[in-house]
N, C-alpha and C positions, 0 to 999 in steps of 0.2 A: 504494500500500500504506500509506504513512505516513499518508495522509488517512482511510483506513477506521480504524488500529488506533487514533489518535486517539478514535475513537467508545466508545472500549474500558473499561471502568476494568479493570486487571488488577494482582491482589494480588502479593506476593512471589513469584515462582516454588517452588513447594515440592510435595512428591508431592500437595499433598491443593487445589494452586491449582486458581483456576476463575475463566471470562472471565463476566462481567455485563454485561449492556448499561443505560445508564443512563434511556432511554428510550426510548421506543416511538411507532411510529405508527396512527393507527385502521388496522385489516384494513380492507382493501378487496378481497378475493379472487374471483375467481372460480371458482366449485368444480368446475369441470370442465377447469381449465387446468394440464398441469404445466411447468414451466422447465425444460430439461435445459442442462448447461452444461458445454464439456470445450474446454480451449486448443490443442487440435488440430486441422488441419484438418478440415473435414467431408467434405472427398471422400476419404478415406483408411480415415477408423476408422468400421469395420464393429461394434464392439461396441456403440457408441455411437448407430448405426444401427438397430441391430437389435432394442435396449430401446427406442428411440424408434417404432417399427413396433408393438412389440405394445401400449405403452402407448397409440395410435393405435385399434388394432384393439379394446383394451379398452373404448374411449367416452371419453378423456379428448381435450384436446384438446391437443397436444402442440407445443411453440416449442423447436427446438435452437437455441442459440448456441455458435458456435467464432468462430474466429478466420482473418482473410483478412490472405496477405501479398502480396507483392511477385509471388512465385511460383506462386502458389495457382491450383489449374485451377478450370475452371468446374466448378457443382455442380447435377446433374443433377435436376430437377424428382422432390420426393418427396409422398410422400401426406399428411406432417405438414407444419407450419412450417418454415421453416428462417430465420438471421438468423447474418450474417456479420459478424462487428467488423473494419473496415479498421484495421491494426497502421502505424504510423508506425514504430515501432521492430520489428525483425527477430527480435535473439536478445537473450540477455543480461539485465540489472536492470531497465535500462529498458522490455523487451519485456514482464517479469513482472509492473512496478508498471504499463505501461499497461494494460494486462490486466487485473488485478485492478481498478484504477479503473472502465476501461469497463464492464466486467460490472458492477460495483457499482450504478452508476447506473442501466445498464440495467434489471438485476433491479428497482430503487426503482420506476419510474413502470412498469411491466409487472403487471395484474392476474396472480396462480397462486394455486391454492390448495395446490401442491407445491412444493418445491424440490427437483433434481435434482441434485447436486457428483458430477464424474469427476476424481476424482485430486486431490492434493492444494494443488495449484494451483490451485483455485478452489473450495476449501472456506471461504477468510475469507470474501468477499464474499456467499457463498451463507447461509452461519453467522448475519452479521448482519443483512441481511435477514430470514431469519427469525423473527428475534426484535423488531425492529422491525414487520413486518408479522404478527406471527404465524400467516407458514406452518409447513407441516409439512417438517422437510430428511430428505432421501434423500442418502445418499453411494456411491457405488460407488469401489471402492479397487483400482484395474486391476494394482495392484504393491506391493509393499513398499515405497514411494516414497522414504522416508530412508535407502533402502541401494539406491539404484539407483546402474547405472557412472558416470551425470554429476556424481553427488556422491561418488564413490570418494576422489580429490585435493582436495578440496575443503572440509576441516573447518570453514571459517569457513564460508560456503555451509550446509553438512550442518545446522548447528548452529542456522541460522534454522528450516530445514525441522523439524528434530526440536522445535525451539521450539511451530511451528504447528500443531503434530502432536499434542502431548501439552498443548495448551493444550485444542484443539476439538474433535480425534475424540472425546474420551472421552463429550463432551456431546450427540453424536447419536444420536438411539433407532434409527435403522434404516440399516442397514449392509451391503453382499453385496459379494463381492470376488469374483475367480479361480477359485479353488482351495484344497481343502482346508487346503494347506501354510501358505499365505499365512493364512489363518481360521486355523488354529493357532497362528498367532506373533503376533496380535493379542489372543488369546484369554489368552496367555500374559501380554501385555504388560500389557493393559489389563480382561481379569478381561470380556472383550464376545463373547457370541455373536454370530460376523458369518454371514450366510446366504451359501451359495454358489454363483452362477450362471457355470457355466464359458462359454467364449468359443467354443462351437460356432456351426460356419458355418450359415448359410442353404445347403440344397438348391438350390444357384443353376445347375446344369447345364441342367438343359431350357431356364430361358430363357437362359444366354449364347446357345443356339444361333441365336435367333430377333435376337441384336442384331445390330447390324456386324459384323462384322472387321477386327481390327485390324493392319496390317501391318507390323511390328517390323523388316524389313528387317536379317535376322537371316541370313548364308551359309545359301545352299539344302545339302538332305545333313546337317544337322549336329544330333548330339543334343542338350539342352539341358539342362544341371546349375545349378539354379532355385536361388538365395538371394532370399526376401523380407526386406525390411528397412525399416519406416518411418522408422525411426531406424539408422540407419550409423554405430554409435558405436564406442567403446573393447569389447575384451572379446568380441566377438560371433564372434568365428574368421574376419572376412572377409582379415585380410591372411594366415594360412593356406589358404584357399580361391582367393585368387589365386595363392599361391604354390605349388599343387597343378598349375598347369599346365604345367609341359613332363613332368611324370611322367603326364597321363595322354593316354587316346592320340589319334590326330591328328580322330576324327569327334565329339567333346565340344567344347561352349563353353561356358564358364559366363556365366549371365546373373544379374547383382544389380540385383535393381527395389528402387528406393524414394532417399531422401535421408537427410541428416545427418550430423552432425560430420567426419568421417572421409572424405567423398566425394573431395576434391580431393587427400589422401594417399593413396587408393587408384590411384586416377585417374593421378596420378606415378609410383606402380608399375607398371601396367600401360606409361605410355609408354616408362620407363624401361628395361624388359624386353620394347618394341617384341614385345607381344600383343595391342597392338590389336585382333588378329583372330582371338584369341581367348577375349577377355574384353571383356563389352559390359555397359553400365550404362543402366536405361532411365529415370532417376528416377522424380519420382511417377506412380505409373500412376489413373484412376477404377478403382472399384473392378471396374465390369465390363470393361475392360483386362486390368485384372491376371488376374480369372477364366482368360481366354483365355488368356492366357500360361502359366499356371500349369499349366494342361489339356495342353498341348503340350509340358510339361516331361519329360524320361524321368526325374526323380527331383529331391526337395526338399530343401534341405536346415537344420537347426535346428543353430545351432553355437557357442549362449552358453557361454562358460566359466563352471563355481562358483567365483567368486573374492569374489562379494560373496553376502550373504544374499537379496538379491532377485533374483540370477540363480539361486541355489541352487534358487530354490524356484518360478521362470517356468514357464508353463507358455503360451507365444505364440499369439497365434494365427495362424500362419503353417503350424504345425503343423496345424489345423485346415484350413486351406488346402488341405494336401496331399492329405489324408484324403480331403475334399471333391471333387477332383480325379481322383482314383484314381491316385495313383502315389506308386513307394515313397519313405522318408524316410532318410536320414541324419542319424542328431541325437548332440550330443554328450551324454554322461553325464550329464545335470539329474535329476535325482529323480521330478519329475510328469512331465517329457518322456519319459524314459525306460521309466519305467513303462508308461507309455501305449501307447508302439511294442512292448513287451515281450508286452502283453496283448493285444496284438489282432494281431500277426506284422506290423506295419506294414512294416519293411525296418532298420537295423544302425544300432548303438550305437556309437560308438565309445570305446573305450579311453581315448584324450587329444584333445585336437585339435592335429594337427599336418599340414601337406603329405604326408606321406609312409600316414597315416593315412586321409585323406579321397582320395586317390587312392587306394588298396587297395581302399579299400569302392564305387568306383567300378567297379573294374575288377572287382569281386568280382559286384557287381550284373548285368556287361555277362555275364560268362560262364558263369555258371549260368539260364540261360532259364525256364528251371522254375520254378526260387525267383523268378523275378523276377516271373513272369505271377503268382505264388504271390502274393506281397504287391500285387498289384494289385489281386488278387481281394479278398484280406484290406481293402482300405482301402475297396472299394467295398461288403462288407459290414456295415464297422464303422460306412459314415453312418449304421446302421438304429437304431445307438443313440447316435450321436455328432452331434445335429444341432438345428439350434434348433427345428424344431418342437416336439420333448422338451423342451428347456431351459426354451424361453419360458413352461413349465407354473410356475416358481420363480417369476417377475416376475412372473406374474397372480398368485398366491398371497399372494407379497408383498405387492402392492399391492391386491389385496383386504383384507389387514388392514389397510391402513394408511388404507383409506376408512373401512372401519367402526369402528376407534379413534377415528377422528379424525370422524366424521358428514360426511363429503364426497359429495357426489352428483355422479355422474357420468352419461353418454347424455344 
């Protein structure tokens, strides 16, 4: 990080600062290439996925770059590029400056004639480039990044973030985030129309049916009460959700796929309260794993607390999971999650998030059959308008304007 902003000349911090670059190098672009670049892994994030497909299918020619750790499953042959930076460091400062370094350079000797930033983690390097090579930067903002829970305790942390933030977004012409909520609080902030492509799933049923199976070795007989979590953080109701099991009843287990912060405290609870066997953790799943799993779930569940402004206003796509899946949801009180289960009868809201709460809605589920087939029905009708084929019609749009602003030829 120190060695990019080094490149920087940047005036007194003041409402009206603004980052220059002092030099530049010849474009050398390729006009049919765009860079997409997100510090997550790539067998996981589906949103990131799923704009890299259609920017694909449009005629460009498409390179994702993430990031490969220690842990990282393999990543299954796709129809664009793909390019893995092997992480020497894990978590933490060290994780973030090598990061930002490696993509730096990478983006430098890589012909594009687009730059692609997901999140705000790899908006410098993508920023200056830019302006050195004079591409065109695309940002997608998957969160309110500066009020997410890893920066909640964290005011020194928060305050480089919000630095990065109100140095560079302002400076990008083309922006799409989430969700309306999220577009409104930037809208507010920084005076920027941001365009919005929500996180609908891919219609991926017919073909898990045609993949493997995959055998979770999960007690035969037993329902399954689904939390996904890429991130296993602060705030998300999971140690309520474990803590939901001896209230409900003996043929439920809950299953939490995915990693993060929080796994080896959860992980202690469960031994601690010798449930072993009835709470199972599968960490990171490929994304057509998780599919299955998800499929087999008798209900899902979304259970971020509002405690910060970026939970307030989530709208996950795990949620889309469920939809996608056809079974009902449990989600706590979030504003776009709520809404969403509201308007289409997806399956119960809850009131707070507490054990005593999330087992009710459990057992409220198991005993009324009617309502239950009822919201199954509802979720399998709501892909007809919850789904990327719909969605992906915002990215072409997009990015048709952004060929023709800019005279980029693409096919």
């Amino acid at each position: 990080m120190k060695c990019m902003i080094a490149l920087l000349h940047m005036p007194a911090c003041n409402n009206n600062s603004t980052v220059i670059i002092g030099f530049s190098f010849i474009n050398f672009t390729a006009m049919a290439t765009v860079l997409v670049s997100v510090i997550s892994d790539l067998v996981t994030d589906q949103r990131v996925h799923k704009v890299s497909q259609t920017l694909h299918e449009m005629g460009f020619e498409v390179v994702l770059v993430g990031t490969k750790k220690h842990n990282s499953l393999p990543l299954m042959k796709r129809a664009y590029t793909t390019r893995r930076l092997s992480m020497l460091f894990q978590k933490g400062f060290l994780f973030y400056a090598e990061w930002n370094t490696r993509l730096f350079f990478y983006l430098l000797f890589k012909k594009s004639a687009i730059l692609l930033a997901n999140d705000l983690d790899t908006l410098v390097p993508n920023y200056i480039i830019s302006k050195l090579k004079r591409n065109v930067l695309v940002y997608d903002t998957h969160e309110y990044f500066t009020e997410t829970a890893e920066l909640y305790n964290r005011p020194a942390v928060k305050k480089i973030w919000q630095w990065i933030e109100k140095n560079f977004m302002p400076q990008v012409k083309y922006i799409y985030t989430v969700n309306h909520t999220i577009a409104g609080l930037y809208k507010e902030k920084y005076g920027k129309e941001l365009v919005v492509v929500r996180n609908l799933p891919l219609q991926w049923s017919s073909k898990e049916n045609s993949t493997p199976q995959v055998d979770f070795n999960f007690p035969t007989g037993k329902k399954i009460l689904l939390l996904q979590g890429s991130g296993l953080n602060e705030n998300r109701g999971l140690e309520e959700l474990i803590l939901s099991t001896p209230l409900l009843p003996p043929e439920y287990i809950i299953v939490i796929a995915g990693s993060g912060l929080l796994l080896e405290r959860l992980q202690q609870m469960v031994t601690v309260n010798q449930w072993q066997e009835k709470v199972f953790f599968t960490g990171i799943l490929p994304m057509e794993a998780l599919h299955q799993l998800t499929a087999k779930a008798f209900c899902g569940f979304s259970l971020d607390k509002p405690l910060n402004i970026n939970q307030q206003s989530s709208l996950p796509n795990k949620l889309f999971d469920y939809i996608a899946a056809g079974i009902p949801v449990i989600a706590s009180n979030i504003k776009e999650v709520a809404a969403l289960v509201k308007q289409y009868e997806l399956g119960i809201v809850l009131d707070a998030v507490s054990p005593e709460n999330i087992a009710a809605a459990v057992i409220k589920l198991a005993k009324d059959e009617t309502q239950y087939t009822l919201y199954k029905q509802n979720a399998v009708a709501a892909t007809n308008d919850l789904n990327w084929d719909r969605e992906k019609k915002i990215v072409e749009t997009l990015f048709t304007k952004i060929i023709t602003e800019n005279n980029i030829t693409i096919g």
